[in-house]
N, C-alpha and C positions, 0 to 999 in steps of 0.2 A: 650363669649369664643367660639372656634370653638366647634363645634357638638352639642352647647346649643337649637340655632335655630331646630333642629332635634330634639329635644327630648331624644338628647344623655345625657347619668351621668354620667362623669369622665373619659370621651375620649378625653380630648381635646389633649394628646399631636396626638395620634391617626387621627383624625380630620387634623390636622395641617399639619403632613405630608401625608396624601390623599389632599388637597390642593394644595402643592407643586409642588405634581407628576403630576396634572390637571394645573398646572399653565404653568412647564415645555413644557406638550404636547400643550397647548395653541403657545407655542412658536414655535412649528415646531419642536417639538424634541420627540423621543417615549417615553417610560416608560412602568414597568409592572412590580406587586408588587404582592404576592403569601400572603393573611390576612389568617393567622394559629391557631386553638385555638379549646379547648375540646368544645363539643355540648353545643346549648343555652350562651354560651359566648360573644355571640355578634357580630360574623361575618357576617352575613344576615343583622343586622342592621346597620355595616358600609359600609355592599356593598350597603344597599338602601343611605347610605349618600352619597358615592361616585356618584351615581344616580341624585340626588337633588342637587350635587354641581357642577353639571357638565352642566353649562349652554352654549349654544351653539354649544353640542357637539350632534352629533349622536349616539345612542346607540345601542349596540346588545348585547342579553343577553341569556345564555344558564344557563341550572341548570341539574347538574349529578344525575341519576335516579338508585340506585342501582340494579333493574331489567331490567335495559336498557343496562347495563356493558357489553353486549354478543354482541350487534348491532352492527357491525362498524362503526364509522362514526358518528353514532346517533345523540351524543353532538354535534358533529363539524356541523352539519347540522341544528340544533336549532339555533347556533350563525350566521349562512351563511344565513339564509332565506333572511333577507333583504338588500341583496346583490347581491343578484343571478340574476340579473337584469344585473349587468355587467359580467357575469361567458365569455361571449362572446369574452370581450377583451382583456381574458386573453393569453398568446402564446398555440400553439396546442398543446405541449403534456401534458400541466399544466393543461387545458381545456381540455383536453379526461380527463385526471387521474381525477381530481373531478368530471367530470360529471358521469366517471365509479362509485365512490366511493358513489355518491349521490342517483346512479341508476335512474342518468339523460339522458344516454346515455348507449351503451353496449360496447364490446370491452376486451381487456388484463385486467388480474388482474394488478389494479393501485399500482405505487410502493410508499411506504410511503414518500421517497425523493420528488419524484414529489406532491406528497399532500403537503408537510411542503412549496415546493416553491410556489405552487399555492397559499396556504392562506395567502403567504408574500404578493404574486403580488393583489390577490381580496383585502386585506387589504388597501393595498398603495392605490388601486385607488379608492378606496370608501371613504380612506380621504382625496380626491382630492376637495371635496366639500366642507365640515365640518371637523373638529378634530372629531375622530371615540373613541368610550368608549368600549370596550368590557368585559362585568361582565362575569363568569364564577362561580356560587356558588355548593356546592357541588361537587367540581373536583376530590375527592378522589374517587368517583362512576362515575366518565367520563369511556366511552371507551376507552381500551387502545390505538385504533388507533387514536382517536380523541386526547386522552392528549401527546401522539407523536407529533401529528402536531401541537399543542399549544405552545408544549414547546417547539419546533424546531423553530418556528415562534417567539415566545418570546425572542430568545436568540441571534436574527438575525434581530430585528426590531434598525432601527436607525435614518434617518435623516427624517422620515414624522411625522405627529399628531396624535400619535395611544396609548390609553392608554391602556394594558390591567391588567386587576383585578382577581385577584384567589381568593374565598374562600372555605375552605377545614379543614376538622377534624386536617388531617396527611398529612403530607407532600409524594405526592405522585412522584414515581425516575422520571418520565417524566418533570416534574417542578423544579429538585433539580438545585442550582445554580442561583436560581431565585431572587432576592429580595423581603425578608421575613418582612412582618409585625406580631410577635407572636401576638396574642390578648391572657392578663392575664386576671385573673379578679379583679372586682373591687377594690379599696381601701376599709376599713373597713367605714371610713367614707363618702365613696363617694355611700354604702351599705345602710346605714342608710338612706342617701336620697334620693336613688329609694325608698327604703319601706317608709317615709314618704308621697312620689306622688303618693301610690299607696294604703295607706291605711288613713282612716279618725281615728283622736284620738277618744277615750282613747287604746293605745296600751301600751302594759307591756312591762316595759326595757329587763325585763329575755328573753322576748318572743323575742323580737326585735334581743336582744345579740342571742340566740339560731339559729336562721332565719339566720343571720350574719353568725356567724360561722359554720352552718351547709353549707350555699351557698357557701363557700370559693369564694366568688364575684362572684358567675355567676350570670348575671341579671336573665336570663332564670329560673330558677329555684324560686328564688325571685318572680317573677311576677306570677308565676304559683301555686306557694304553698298560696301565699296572695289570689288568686284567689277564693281560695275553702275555705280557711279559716271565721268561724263564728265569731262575735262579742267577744263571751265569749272565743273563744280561744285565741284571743288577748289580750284580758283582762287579763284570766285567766291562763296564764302559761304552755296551752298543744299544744305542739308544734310538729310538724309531725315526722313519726318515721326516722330512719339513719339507717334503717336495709339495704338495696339496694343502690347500686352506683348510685353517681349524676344521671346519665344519664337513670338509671332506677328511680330513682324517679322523673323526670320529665315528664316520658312519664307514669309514673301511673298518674301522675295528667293530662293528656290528656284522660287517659283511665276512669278516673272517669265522666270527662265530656261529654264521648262520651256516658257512661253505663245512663246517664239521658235521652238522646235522647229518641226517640221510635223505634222499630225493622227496618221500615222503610227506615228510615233517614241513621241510623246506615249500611245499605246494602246499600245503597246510598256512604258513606264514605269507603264501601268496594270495590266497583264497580271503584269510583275515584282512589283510593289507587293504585287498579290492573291495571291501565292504565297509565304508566308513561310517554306517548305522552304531557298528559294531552288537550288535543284535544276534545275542550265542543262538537264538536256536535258525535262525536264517542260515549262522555258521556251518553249524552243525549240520542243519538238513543239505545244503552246498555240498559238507564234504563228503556226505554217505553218496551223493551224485557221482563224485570225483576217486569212491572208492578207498577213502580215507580215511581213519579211523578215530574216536579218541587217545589209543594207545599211540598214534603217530603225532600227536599233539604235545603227548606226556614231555618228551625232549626238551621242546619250545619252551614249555612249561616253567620247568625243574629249571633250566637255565636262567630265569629269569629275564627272557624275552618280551613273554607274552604274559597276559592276565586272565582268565578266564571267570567271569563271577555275573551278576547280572548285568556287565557288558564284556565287552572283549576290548581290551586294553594294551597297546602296547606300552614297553617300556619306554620308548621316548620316540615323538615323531620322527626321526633317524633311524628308529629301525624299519619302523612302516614305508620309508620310503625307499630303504634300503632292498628289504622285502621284497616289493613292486619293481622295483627299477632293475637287479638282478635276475629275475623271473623272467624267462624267455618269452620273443613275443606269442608263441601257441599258448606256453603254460598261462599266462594273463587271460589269452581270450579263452581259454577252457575255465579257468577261475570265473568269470566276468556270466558266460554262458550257466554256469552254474548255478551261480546266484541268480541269474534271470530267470531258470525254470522254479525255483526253490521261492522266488516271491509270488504272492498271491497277484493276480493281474486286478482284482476286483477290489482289493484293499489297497494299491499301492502301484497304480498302474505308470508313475511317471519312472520311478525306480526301475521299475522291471524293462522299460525302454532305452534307458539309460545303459544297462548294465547289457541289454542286447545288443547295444552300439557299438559297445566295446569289444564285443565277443565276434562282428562278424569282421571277416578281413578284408573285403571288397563290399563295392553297392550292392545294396539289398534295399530294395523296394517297398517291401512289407517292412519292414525296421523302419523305414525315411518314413512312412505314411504313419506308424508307431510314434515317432516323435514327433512329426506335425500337432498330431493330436495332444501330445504333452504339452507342447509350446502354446495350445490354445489354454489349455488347462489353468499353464502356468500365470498366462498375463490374466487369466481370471481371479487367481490369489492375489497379482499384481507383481507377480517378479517378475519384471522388464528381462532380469540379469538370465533367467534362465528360462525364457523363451528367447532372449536372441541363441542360448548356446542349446538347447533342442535343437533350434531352426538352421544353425550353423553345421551342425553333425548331421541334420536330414539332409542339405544342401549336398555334405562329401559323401552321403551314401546313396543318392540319386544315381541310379545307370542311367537313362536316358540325359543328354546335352539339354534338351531344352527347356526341359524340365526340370533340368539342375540349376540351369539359371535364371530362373525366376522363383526357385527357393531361395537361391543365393539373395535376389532382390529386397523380397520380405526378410530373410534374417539379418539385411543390411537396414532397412527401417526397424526392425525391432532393435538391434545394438545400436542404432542412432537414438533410439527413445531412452535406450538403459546407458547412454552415456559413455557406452562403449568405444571410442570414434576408431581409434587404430582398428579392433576386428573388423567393425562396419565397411573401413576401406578395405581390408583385405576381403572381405565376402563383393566386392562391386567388383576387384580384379578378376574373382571365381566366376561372377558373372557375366563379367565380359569375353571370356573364353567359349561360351556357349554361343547357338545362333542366336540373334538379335534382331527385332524389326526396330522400325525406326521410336514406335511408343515404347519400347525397354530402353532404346539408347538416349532418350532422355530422359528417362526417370532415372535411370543412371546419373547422370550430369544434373540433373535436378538434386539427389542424395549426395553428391559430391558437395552441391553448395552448401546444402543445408546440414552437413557435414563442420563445412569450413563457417560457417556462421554461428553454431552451435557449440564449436572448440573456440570459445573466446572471440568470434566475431572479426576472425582472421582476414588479412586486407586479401584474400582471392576471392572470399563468399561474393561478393557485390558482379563480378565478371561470370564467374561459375552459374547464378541464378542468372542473368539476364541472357547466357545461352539456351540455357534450359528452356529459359520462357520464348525465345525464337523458335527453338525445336518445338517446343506443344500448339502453336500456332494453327500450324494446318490439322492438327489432330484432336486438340480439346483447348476450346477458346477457354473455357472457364478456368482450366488450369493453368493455361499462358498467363491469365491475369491475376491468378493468384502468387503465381513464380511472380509476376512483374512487381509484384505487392513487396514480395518477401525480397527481391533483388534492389527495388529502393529501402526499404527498412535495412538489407545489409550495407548499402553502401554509404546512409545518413550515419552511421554510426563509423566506418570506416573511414570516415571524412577524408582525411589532408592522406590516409595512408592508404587509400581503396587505389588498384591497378585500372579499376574503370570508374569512370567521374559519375557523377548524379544526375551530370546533366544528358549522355548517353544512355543513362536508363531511360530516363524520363522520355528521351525523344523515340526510341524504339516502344515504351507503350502506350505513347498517343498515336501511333502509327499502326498498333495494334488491332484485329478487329474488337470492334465493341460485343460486348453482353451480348448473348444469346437471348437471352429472356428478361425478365424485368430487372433494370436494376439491382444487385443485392446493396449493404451497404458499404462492402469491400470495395464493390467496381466502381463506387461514387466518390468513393476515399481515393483510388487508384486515380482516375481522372482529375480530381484535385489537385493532389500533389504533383504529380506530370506537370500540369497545366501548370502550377505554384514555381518549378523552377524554369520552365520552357519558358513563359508569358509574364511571370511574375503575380505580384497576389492581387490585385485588384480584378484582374484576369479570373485568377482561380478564387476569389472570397464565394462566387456563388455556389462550386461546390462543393467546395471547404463548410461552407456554414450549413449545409443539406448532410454533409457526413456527419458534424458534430451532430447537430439534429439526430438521428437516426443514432449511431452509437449511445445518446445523451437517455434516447427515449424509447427507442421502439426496443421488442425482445428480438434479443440474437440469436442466435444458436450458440451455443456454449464452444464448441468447436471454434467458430467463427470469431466468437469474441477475445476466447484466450490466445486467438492467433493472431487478430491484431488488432488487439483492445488497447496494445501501448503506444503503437506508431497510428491508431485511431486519435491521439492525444493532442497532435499538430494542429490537426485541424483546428478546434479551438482557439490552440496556444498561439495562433497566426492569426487569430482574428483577435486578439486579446478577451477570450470570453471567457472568464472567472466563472459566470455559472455554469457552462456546459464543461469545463474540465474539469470541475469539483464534481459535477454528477456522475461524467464516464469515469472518474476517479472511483467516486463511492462506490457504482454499479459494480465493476469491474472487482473491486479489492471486496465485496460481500459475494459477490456470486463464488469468488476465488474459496476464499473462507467458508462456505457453505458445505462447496466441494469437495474440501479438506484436501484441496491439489496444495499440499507442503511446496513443490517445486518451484509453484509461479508465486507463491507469497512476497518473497523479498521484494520482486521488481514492484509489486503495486505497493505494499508497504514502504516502497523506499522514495516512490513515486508522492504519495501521497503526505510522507516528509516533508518532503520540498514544499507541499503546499503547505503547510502548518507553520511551516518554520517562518514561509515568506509570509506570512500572516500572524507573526508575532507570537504566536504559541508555541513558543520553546519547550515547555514542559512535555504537550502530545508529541512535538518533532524530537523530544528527546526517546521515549517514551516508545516511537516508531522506527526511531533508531536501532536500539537497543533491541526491539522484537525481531527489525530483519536482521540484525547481525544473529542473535540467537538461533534464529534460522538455518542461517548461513552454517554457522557452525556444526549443528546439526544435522544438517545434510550432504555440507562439505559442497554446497553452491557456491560460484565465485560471481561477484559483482563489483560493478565501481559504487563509490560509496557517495552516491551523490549527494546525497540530504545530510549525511553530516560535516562534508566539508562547508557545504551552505550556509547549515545552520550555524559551524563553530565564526566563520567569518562576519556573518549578520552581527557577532554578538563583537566583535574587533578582540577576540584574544589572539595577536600576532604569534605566542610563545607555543600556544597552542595547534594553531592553523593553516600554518608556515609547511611545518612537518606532514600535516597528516594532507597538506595539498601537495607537497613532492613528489611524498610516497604513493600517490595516484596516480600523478603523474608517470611517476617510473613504470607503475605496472601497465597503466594503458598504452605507454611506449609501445611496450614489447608484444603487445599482443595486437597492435596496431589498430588501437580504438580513439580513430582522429577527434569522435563528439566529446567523450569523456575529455579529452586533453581541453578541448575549447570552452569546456565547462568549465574546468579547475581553471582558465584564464578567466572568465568573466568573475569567478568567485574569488583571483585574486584581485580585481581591480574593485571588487567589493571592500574587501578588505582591507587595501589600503586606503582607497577611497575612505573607508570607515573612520581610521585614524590620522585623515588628513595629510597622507603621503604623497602626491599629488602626483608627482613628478616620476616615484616609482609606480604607478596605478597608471600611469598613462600609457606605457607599453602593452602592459595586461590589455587594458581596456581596447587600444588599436589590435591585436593580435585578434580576439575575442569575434569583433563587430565585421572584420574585414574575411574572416574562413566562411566559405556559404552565407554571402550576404544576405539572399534573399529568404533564408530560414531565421529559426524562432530564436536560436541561442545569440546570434549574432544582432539582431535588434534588440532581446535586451541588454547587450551589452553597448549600445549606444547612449544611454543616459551613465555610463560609469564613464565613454569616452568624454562627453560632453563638459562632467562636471571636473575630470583629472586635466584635459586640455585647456579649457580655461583658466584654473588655478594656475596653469603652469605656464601661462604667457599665449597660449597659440590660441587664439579669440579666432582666426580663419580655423583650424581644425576645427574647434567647437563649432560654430556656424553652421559647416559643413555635417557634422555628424545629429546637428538640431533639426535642418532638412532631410539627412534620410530618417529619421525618426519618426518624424510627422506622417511622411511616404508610408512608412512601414503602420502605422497608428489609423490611418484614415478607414482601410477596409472594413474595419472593425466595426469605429466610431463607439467604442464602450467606453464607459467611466473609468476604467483600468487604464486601457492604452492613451487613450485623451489626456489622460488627467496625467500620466509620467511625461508625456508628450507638450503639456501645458508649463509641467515644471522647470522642465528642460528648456523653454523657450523663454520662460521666463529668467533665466539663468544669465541669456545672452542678448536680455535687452534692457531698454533704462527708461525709465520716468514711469507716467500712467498704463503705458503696456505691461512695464513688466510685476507693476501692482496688480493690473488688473489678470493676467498668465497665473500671476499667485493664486489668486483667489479663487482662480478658476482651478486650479489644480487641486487646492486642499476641499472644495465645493464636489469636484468628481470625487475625489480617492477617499473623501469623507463616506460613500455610497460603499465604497468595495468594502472587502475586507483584511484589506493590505494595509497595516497596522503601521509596518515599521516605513513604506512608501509616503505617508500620511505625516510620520512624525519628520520624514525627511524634509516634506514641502512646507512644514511649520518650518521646522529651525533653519532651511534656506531666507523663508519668507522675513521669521525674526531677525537672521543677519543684514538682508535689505533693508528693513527698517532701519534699523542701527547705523547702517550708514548714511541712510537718508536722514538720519537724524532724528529719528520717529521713535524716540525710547519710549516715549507711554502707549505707543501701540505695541 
């Protein structure tokens, strides 16, 4: 049976399909299968099977280091080593970006896109020789950036000989989507016959049954308890205790065997532990520091602990942690110190900071100024993840207060950028304990919102930035009005669930001082929209249409733009200007692309959806669809899914549409995103509207038009009010919702907004006006390029004929 030859017990179906997937790649076709399952379950022993069955293949093999997690790249450079031989032939900006990333070369912080295509391209051509195997164990402790570029590469591998293999505890979001092999555990009797290969009779059934059901199949734990177990315990009935979870009794039964060693040996297994390179002559040179020997090794060895070969291996992350965690705190930081004189500072200077971190026991100065310098290092690779934890560890090793807290500050901006949000508040508390002038305590309360605005756009962000922006006031006008930027963008999206209204931002930054200096096109945006909900839009169209203008056209600063290049969008979308939101559209989603900023893709992708779709191009809104979700999953971005609840409703599949607008809904609930929910109402009264529901689309429709009347979402949902309330009897509703529509359509005066505006009116009147409303509608919308708006005001127009009796028209 498959997995017998190995030494497997009761894998075979397991076996059979690792087989397959190598049979496949044999063929010229990729694969890559994510093996999932609690510790000691037996995922290391079918990654080693996948190993052994993979003849003729190339292998590369990385292993996740939970104190490696900070590194960028770390994992991804364990798997790359034997590869790197062709890094050469890859195209240049795939080859700058990993050589940046490898700190092979120097240059721009590399962007994660370009990593995921460079490890597609090194991939391909390394299995231009052999069919190529790549194991990954331990992925749940990968670098974030390294399991970025796995899973981007995993999900994008297709016509070459590339097998890749995950094993991992828990399914980590960089991998989700992937093809899962769960590993359970054993059968009860396939239980019985590891303990019978691993123990010599007379063994007691009770003890046997006990063993059994205490393992709930893990071999691991099986192999490990028989380990220690005596003669007469087998014999006689005393069977280990069930006070501690599986996973802790496993790793006591490590800790027992380690506690037999000698002090020695045991500082030997601490020394390895603390070095998650696992790099024998680092080891090595460490332990001659520490006074250690190879004959103090031999123990660890001979037991089958440890591994020593061209890496240092333990026998299962359980003992390494077992190892480390046992080890007193001196013995770790003498280990830690060790390894910091034994690394070259000139070949590998973030390491040897890292590991002096750990070694010193109080603030130290020269170590914090050590890792500052790491943390610059590291965001030049582009690991967010391990300059905020440099910056966090400089912060606790700062002796001076005030000093410590304006480390604290920056490593709270850096883990807000790496998406860190829990550290980032805890680094603001460290900060707040230090002295403070009044520009720290609001950048403080500045990072709190931008904080709560950037975890799902939580209803506190909108209150949090508009104190902030009160605080910068007397201290930096420019930054007041960028906070006042950021405090209206958190609260338009907070809508119905924000603690402070829209219309309190708006009134604190026209109260604001104005611009220092020349207008930018932030503070002309800012002024608009204040103005747009204080005064309304005839008010604000003048400098609503100067922001579109200047976003539309003039260069931005790239900073500037990606900051508010999306809530730049209004503007247009409030004057009804098809041309300038299609250009900050384009502008915005190629500069993004250019960039290769992976993060902000989805929004302008999903953005630029919506317009496709509303312009009858289903196939690009499909097509846009599908690229940001691909995204999404790839990077493990959360978004509302705007553009495809849109588009499935445009198109009237109620079976289809119904669901995936629920499930929007639910999630924007909880995370209290008021615009998202007022979207999925406009797009339900789409919807039903669509298929003539009239009666049910009329709630939608009032819900929709009446949250933030004087914004964009809520006017277009006046022409779904217009057309559900008149079907349904209420001709004053209709009336009513045909004059604010108009109101809403006038600042404009474009063929878009007229022309929904004209259809609308014509809806709700009779004889030669409402011929003449028609004509005017399909005359404007004939202009845009609103396809399916166009085909609406035909088949209204053709239904008024029909009643007027006008069939040959």
């Amino acid at each position: 049976m498959p997995g017998q030859a190995a030494g497997l017990v009761g894998r075979a179906a397991e076996c059979r399909l690792i087989e397959r997937l190598l049979q496949h790649t044999r063929e010229g076709y990729s694969g890559s299968v994510v093996v999932r399952g609690e510790p000691g379950i037996g995922k290391t022993a079918l990654l080693q099977y996948v190993i052994t069955a993979a003849s003729g293949f190339q292998v590369a093999r990385a292993t996740g280091v939970q104190s490696e997690r900070e590194l960028p790249f770390a994992g991804l450079h364990q798997l790359c080593v034997p590869m790197l031989d062709r890094l050469a032939l890859l195209p240049g900006p795939q080859r700058d970006a990993m050589g940046a990333a490898f700190g092979l070369a120097t240059g721009g912080t590399p962007d994660r896109f370009l990593i995921g295509l460079a490890l597609l391209t090194l991939l391909s051509e390394a299995s231009e020789k052999a069919p190529l195997l790549c194991v990954v164990d331990d992925a749940q402790w990968l670098d974030k950036a390294s399991a970025q570029a796995l899973g981007f590469a995993a999900r994008r591998l297709l016509a070459d000989p590339i097998c890749l293999v995950f094993g991992t505890r828990h399914l980590p979001d960089d991998l989700k989507g992937l093809p899962e092999l769960v590993v359970t555990g054993l059968a009860d009797a396939d239980a019985r016959a590891l303990l019978a290969s691993l123990v010599r009779p007379p063994f007691d059934e009770q003890v046997r049954d006990r063993l059994v059901a205490e393992a709930h199949g893990n071999p691991l734990a099986l192999v490990e308890w028989t380990r220690g177990m005596k003669p007469t315990e087998m014999g006689g009935g005393f069977g280990p205790p069930t006070l501690v979870p599986l996973a802790g009794q496993i790793e006591e039964g490590f800790r027992q065997r380690m506690g037999e060693l000698s002090a020695r040996t045991q500082r030997f297994l601490t020394l390895a532990a603390a070095e998650p390179t696992g790099d024998p002559v680092l080891v090595w040179r460490a332990a001659g520091l520490l006074g250690v020997g190879r004959e103090d090794a031999s123990p660890a060895i001979e037991s089958g602990l440890i591994e020593i070969g061209a890496r240092v291996r333990f026998r299962h992350p359980l003992v390494r942690s077992a190892a480390y965690a046992d080890a007193s705190a001196a013995d770790r930081r003498a280990a830690h110190q060790a390894l910091a004189e034994a690394t070259d500072p000139a070949l590998d200077p973030d390491r040897r900071a890292w590991h002096r971190a750990q070694a010193v026991a109080g603030p130290d100065e020269d170590v914090a100024r050590d890792l500052e310098h790491s943390a610059t290092r590291a965001q030049a690779r582009g690991g967010l993840a391990a300059a905020a934890a440099f910056l966090e560890r400089a912060a606790a090793l700062t002796p001076d207060a005030a000093q410590r807290a304006e480390r604290s500050l920056v490593a709270a901006q850096a883990e807000l950028q790496a998406g860190e949000f829990a550290a980032a508040l805890s680094s603001l508390v460290g900060a707040e304990r230090g002295p403070l002038d009044e520009l720290d305590r609001a950048r403080i309360v500045l990072l709190r919102g931008q904080i709560a605005l950037a975890s799902n756009l939580a209803r506190e962000a909108p209150a949090l930035l508009l104190r902030a922006a009160r605080q910068f006031e007397p201290l930096d006008v420019a930054v007041a009005r960028d906070t006042y930027l950021d405090a209206w963008f958190a609260g338009l999206f907070a809508g119905q669930y924000a603690t402070t209204e829209l219309h309190e931002i708006a009134r604190s930054a026209r109260s604001a001082p104005g611009p220092p200096h020349v207008p930018r096109p932030s503070d002309v945006l800012l002024d608009g929209l204040a103005v747009l909900v204080t005064e309304g839009r005839v008010a604000a169209a003048p400098a609503l249409r100067e922001a579109a203008r200047r976003f539309a056209e003039e260069e931005i600063a790239s900073l500037g733009g990606l900051r508010w290049g999306w809530v730049a969008q209004i503007a247009p979308l409030m004057l009804w200007d098809e041309e300038r939101w299609d250009a900050i559209l384009a502008r915005q989603l190629r500069s993004v692309r250019e960039a290769g900023l992976l993060v902000h893709l989805p929004i302008w992708v999903n953005s630029m959806g919506i317009l496709a779709a509303w312009r009858g191009d289903l196939g690009t809104a499909a097509s846009l669809i599908a690229e940001a979700d691909a995204i999404a999953a790839a990077t493990g971005i959360s978004f509302a899914r705007y553009a495809a609840v849109f588009a499935t409703s445009l198109q009237g599949g109620e079976a289809e549409a119904r669901p995936q607008i629920d499930a929007e809904v639910t999630g924007l609930h909880k995370v209290g995103q008021g615009l998202g929910v007022q979207w999925c109402q406009f797009v339900s009264a789409v919807l039903y509207n669509g298929n003539g529901r009239y009666e049910e689309a009329l709630p939608y429709a009032q819900r929709a038009s009446e949250e933030a009347p004087e914004l964009f979402f809520s006017m277009w949902a006046l022409p779904e009010l217009v057309e559900a309330a008149l079907r349904s009897g209420k001709a004053k509703l209709a009336a009513e919702a045909v004059e604010r529509l108009t109101e809403a359509t006038a600042p404009g005066n474009t063929d878009w907004g007229v022309g929904i505006a004209a259809r609308s009116q014509a809806l709700v009147s009779q004889g030669e006006r409402a011929e003449r409303l028609y004509r005017e509608a399909i005359e404007r919308l004939t202009r845009t390029s609103f396809r399916p708006e166009l085909a609406r005001a035909h088949l209204l127009y053709g239904e008024w004929l029909r009643r007027q009796r006008h069939r040959g028209e």
